[in-house]
FIPAPA-544797 format. One line per field, with one value per residue: residue number from 1; residue in three letters; chain; x, y, z of N, C-alpha, C, O in turn. Coordinates in steps of 0.2 Angstrom, whole numbers, plus 5000, padded with zeros to 4 digits. Example, Ala and Ser with C-alpha at 12.3 -4.5 7.8 and 13.67 -1.06 7.14 Angstrom:
BEGIN
vovo [1  2] $
drendo [ala  ser] $
rokol [A  A] $
nx [5066  5064] $
ny [4972  4989] $
nz [5039  5035] $
cax [5062  5068] $
cay [4978  4995] $
caz [5039  5036] $
cx [5066  5064] $
cy [4984  5000] $
cz [5039  5039] $
ox [5071  5067] $
oy [4983  5006] $
oz [5042  5040] $
//
This chain:
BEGIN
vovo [1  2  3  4  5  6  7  8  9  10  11  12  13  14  15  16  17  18  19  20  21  22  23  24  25  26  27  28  29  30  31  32  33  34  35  36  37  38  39  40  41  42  43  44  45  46  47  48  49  50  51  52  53  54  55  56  57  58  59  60  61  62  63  64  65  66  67  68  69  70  71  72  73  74  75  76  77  78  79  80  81  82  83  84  85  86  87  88  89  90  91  92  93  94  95  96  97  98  99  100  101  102  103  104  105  106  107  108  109  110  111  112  113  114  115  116  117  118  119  120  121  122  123  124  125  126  127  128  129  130  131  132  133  134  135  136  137  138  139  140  141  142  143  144  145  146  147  148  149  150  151  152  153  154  155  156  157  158  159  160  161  162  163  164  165  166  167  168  169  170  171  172  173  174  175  176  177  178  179  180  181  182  183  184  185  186  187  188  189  190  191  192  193  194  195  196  197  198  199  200  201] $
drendo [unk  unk  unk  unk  unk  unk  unk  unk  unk  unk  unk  unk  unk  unk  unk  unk  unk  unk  unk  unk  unk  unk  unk  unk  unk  unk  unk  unk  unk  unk  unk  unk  unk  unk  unk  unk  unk  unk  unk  unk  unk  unk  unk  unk  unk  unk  unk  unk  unk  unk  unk  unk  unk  unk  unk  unk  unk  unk  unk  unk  unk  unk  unk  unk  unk  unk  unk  unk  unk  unk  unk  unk  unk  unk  unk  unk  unk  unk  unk  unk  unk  unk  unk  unk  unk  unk  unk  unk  unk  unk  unk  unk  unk  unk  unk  unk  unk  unk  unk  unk  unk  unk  unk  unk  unk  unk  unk  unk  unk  unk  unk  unk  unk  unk  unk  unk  unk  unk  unk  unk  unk  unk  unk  unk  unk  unk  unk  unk  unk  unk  unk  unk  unk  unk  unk  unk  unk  unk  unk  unk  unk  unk  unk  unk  unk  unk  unk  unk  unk  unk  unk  unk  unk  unk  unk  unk  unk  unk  unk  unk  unk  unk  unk  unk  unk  unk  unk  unk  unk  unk  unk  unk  unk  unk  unk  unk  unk  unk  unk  unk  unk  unk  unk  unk  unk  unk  unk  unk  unk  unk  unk  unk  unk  unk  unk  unk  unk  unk  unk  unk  unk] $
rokol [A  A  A  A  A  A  A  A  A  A  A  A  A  A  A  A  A  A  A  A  A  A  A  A  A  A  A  A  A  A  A  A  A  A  A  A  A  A  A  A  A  A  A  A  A  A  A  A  A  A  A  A  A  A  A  A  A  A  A  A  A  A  A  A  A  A  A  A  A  A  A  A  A  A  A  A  A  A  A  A  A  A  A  A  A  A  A  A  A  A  A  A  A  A  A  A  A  A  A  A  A  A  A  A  A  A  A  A  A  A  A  A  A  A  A  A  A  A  A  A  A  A  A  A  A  A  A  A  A  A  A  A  A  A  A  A  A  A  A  A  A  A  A  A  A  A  A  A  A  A  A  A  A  A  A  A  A  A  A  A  A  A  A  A  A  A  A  A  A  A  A  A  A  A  A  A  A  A  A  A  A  A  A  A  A  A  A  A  A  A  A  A  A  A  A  A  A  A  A  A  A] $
nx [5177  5166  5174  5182  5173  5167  5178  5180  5168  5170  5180  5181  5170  5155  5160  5165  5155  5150  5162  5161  5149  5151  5161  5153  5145  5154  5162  5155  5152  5150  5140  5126  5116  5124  5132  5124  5115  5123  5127  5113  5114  5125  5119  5107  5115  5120  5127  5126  5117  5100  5094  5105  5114  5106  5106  5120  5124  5115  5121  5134  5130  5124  5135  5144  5137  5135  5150  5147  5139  5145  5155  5147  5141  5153  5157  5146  5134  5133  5148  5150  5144  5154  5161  5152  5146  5158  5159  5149  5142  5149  5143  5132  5122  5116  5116  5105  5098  5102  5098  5084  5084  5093  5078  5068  5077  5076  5063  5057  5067  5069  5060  5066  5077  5074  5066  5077  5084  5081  5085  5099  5114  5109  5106  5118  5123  5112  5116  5125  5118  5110  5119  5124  5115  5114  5106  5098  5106  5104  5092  5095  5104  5093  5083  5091  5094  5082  5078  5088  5087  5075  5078  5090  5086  5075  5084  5094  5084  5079  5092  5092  5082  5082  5094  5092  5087  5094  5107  5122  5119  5126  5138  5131  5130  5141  5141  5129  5130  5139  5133  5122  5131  5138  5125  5123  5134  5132  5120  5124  5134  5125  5116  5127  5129  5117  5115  5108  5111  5100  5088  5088  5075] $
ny [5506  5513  5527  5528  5527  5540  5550  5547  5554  5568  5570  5570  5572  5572  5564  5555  5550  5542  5531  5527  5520  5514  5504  5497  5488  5479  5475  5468  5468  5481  5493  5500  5505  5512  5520  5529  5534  5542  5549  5556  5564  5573  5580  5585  5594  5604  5602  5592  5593  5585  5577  5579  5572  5558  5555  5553  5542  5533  5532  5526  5514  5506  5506  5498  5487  5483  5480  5465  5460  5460  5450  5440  5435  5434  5423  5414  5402  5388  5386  5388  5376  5364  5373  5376  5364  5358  5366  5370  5370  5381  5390  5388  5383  5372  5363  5358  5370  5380  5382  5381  5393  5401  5397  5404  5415  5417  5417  5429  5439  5455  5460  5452  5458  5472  5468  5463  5475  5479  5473  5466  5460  5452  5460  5465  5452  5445  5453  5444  5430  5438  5442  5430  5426  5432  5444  5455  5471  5484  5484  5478  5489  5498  5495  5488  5505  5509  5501  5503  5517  5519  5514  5519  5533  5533  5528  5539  5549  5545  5546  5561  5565  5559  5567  5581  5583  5577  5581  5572  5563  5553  5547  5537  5527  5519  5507  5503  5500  5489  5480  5476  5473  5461  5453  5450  5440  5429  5424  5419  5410  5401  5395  5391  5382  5374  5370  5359  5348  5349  5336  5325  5321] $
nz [5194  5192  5194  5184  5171  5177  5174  5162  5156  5161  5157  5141  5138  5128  5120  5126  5132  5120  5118  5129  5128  5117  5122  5132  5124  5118  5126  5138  5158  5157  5163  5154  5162  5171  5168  5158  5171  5174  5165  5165  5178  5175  5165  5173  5180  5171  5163  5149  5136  5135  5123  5113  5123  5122  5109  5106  5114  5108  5096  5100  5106  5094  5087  5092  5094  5080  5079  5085  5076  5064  5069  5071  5056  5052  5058  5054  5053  5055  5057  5070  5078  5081  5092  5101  5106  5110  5122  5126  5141  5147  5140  5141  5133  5121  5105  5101  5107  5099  5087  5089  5091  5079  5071  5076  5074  5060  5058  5067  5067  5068  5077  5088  5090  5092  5106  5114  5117  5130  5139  5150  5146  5136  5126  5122  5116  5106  5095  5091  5086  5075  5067  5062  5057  5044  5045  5037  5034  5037  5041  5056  5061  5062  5071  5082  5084  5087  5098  5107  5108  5115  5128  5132  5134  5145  5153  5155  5156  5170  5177  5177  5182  5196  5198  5200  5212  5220  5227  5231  5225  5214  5222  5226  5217  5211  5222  5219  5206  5207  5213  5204  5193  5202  5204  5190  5188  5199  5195  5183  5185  5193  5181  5173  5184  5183  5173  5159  5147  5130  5130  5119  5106] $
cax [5174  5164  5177  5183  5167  5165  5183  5182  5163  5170  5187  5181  5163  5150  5165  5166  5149  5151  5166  5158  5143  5154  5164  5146  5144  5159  5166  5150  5149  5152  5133  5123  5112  5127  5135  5117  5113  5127  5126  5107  5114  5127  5111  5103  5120  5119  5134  5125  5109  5099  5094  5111  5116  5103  5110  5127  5124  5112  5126  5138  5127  5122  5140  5147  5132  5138  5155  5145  5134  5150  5158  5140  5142  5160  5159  5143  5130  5139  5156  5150  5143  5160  5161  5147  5149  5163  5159  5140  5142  5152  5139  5123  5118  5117  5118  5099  5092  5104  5095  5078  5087  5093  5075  5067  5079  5072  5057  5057  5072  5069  5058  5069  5083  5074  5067  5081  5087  5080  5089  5103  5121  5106  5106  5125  5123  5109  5120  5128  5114  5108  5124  5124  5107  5114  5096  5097  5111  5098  5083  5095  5106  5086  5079  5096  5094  5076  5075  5092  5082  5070  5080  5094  5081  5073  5091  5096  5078  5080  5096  5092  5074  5086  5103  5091  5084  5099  5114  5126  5120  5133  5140  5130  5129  5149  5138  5120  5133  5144  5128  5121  5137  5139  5121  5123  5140  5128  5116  5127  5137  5123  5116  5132  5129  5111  5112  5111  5109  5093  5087  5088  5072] $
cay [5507  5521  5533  5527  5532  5548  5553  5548  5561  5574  5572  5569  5575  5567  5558  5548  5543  5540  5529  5522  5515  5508  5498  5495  5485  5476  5473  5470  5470  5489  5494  5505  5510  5518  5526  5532  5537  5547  5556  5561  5568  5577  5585  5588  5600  5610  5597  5590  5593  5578  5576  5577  5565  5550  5553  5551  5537  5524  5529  5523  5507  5504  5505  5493  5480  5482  5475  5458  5458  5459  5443  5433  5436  5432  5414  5408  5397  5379  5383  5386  5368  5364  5375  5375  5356  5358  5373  5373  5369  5388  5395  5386  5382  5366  5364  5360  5376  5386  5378  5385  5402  5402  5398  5411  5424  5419  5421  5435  5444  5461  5460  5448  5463  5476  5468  5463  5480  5483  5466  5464  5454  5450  5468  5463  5446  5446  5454  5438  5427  5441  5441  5423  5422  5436  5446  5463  5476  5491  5483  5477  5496  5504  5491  5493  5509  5510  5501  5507  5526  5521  5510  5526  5538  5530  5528  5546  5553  5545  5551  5568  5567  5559  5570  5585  5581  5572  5583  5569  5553  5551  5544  5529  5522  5513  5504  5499  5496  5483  5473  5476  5467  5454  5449  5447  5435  5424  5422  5416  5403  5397  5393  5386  5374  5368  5367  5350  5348  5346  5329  5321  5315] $
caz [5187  5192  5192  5177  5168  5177  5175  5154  5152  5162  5152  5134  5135  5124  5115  5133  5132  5115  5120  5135  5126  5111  5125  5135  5121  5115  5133  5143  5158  5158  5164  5154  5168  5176  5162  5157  5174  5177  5160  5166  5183  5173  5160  5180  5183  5166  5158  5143  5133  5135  5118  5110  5124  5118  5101  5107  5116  5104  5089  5105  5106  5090  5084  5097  5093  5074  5078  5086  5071  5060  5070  5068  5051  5049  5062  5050  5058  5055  5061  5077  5081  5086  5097  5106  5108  5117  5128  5128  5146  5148  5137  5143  5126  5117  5098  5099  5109  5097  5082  5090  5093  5072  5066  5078  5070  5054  5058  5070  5069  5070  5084  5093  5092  5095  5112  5117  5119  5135  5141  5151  5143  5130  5122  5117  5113  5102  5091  5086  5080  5070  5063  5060  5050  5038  5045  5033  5038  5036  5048  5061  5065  5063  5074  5086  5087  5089  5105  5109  5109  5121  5135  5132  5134  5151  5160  5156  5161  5178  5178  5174  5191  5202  5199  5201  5218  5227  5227  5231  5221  5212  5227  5228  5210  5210  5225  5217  5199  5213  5215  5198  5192  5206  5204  5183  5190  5202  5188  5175  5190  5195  5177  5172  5189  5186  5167  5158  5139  5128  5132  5112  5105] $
cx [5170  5169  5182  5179  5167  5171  5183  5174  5167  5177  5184  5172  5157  5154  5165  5161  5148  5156  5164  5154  5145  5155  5158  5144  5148  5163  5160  5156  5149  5143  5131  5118  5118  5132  5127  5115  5117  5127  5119  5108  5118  5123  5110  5107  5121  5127  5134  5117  5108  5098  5101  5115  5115  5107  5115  5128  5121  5117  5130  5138  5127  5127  5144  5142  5134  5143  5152  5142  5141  5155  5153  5141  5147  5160  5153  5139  5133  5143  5155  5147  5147  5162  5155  5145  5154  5164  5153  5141  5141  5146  5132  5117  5118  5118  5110  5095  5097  5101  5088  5080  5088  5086  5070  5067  5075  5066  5055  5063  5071  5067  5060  5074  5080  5069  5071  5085  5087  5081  5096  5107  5116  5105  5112  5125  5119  5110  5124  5124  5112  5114  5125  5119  5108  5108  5100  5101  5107  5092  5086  5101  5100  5083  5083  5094  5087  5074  5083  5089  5079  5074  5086  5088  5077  5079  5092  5090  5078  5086  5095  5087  5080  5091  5099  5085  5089  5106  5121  5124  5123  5136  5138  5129  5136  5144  5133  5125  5137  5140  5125  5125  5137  5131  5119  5128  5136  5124  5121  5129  5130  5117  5119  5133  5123  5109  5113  5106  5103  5094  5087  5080  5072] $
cy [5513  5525  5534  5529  5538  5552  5553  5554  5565  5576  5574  5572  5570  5562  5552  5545  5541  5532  5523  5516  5509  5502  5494  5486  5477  5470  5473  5467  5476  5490  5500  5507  5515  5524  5531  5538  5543  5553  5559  5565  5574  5582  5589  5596  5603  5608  5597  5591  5585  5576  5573  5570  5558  5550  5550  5545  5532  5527  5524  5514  5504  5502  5498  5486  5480  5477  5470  5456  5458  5452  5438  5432  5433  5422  5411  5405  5390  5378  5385  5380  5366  5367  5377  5366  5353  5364  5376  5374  5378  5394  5393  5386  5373  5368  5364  5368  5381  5389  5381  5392  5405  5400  5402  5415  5425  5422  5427  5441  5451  5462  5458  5454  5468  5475  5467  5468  5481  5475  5467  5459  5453  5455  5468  5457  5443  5448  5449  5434  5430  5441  5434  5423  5426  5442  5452  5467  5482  5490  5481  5485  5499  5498  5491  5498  5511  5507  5504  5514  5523  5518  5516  5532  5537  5530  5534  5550  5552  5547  5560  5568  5565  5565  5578  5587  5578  5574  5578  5561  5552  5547  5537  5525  5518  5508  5497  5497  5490  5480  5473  5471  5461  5449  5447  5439  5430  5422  5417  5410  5399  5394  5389  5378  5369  5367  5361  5351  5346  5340  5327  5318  5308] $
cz [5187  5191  5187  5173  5170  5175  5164  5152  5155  5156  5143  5132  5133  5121  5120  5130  5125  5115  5125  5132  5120  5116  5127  5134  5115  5121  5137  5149  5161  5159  5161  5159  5173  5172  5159  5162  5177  5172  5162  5171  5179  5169  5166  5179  5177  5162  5151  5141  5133  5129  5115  5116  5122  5112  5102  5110  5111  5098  5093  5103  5099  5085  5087  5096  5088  5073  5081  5081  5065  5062  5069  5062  5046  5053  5056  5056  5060  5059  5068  5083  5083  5092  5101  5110  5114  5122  5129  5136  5148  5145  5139  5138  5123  5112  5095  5102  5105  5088  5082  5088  5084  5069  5068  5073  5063  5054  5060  5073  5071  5075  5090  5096  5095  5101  5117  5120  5124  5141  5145  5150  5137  5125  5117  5113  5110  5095  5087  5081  5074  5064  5057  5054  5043  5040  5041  5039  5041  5044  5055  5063  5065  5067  5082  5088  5089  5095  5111  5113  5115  5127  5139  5136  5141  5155  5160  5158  5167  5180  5181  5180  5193  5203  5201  5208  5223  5225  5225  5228  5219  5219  5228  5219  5210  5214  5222  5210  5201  5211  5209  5194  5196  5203  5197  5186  5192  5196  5184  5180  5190  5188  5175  5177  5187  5178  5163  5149  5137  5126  5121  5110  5104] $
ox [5171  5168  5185  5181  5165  5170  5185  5175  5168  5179  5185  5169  5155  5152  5166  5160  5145  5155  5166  5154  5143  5152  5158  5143  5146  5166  5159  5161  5147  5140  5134  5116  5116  5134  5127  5114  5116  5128  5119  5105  5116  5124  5111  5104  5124  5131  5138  5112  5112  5102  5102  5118  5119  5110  5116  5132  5125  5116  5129  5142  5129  5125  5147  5144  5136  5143  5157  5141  5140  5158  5154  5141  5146  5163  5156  5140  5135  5144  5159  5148  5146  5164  5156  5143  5155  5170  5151  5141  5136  5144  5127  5111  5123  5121  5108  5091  5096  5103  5085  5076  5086  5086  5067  5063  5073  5064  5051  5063  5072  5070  5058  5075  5081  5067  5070  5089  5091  5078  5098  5104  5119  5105  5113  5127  5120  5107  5126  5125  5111  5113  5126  5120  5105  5105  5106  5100  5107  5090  5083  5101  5100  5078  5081  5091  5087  5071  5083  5088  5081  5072  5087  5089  5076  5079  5091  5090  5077  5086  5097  5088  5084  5091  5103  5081  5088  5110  5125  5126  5126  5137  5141  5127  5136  5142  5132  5125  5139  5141  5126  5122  5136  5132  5114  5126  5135  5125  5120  5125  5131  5113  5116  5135  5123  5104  5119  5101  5099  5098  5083  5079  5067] $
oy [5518  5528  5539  5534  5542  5558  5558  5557  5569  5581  5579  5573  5564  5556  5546  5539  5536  5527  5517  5510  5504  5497  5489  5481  5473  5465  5478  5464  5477  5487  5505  5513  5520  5529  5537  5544  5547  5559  5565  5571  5580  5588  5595  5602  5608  5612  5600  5591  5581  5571  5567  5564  5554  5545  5545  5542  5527  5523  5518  5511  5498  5498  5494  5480  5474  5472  5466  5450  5452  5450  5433  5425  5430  5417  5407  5404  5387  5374  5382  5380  5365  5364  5381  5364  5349  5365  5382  5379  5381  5399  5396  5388  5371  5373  5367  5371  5386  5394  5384  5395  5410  5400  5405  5416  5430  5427  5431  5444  5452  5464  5460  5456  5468  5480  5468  5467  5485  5473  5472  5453  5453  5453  5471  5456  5437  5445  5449  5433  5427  5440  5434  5420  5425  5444  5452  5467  5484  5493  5481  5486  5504  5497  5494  5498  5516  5510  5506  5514  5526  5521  5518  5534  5543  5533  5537  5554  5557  5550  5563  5573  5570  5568  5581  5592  5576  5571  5580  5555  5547  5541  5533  5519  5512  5504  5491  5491  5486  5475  5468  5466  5455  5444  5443  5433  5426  5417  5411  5405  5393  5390  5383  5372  5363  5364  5358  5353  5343  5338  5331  5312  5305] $
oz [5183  5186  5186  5170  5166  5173  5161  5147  5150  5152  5140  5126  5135  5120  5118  5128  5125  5111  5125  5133  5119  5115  5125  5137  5111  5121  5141  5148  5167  5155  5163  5158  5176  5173  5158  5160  5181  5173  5162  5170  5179  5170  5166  5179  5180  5160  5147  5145  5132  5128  5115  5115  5121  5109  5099  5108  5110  5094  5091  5100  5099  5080  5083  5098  5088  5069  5079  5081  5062  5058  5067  5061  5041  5051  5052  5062  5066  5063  5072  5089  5089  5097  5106  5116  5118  5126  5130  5138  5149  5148  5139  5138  5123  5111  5090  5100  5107  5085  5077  5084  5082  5063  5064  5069  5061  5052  5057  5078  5077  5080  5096  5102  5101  5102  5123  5125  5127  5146  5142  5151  5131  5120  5111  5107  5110  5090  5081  5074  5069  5058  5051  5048  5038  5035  5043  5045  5047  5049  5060  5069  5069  5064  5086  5093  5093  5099  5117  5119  5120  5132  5144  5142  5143  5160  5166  5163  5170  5185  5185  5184  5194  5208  5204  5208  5229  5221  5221  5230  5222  5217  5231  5218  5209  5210  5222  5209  5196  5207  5207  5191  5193  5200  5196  5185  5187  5193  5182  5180  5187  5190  5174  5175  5187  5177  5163  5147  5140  5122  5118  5113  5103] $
//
């Protein structure tokens, strides 16, 4: 996976990580900490202006969470009780805790979205509920990309310290992005083992 991402910035530029972060988000679990942190090393090496990279990145992002806000939107809240009914398990939802989750949104959607930003798997799928409730198109891309900017802007800054003090890091991120992946996997498994439906009043 790493030399997939580095092979699409060095080939395509800003377009990669444009590219990168759309997929990031559409297809997790592509990590933005390692597409991030490698766009910072390349800033380090006099590749990319770091600026113009954050830009290019939270459109990246903010376009790839559009299209999950465009399927929330299109599934509807309702029609998805069947299918959470028969695949809460997979999902680790029931049909009441998703019930909490839709009156949240109501209440605190923007806030919900834009902390979720700095979420792993939840930064992508966050995108859906907001979808679901209809929240306003305008305040969920400016709430997006608002914490989008900051979680962006932290990864490629440590990018850009590290890559300008350790010649060969690059070498160890496929590594730490290995267990960064494994250890989302384990989580989800062992969710899916020990989870058991809300009890019914």
């Amino acid at each position: 996976m790493t030399d997939f991402i580095l092979n699409l910035i060095q080939s395509w530029g800003y377009m990669g990580i444009f590219i990168l972060m759309f997929l990031e988000n559409v297809f997790p679990p592509i990590p933005s900490e390692v597409i991030m942190g490698l766009g910072g090393i390349a800033v380090a090496r006099g590749h990319f202006d770091f600026w113009t990279l954050v830009a290019v990145a939270v459109a990246g992002t903010t376009v790839g969470n559009w299209v999950w806000y465009g399927i929330g939107r299109w599934i509807g809240y309702q029609r998805l009780k069947p299918f959470i009914d028969r695949h809460g398990r997979w999902l680790t939802l029931d049909w009441a805790e998703v019930e909490k989750l839709h009156n949240w949104f109501l209440k605190y959607g923007p806030g919900i979205v834009f902390a979720a930003r700095f979420m792993p798997v939840a930064r992508t799928m966050v995108s859906l509920p907001a979808g679901m409730v209809k929240m306003n198109q305008a305040k969920f891309l400016l709430w997006t990309a608002a914490g989008s900017a900051i979680w962006i802007s932290a990864l490629a800054g440590a990018g850009n310290w590290f890559g300008g003090r350790f010649a060969n890091l690059d070498a160890f991120v496929g590594p730490v992005a290995l267990v960064a992946i494994g250890s989302l996997v384990l989580l989800y498994l062992y969710r899916v083992v020990t989870w058991k439906p809300t009890q019914a009043d």
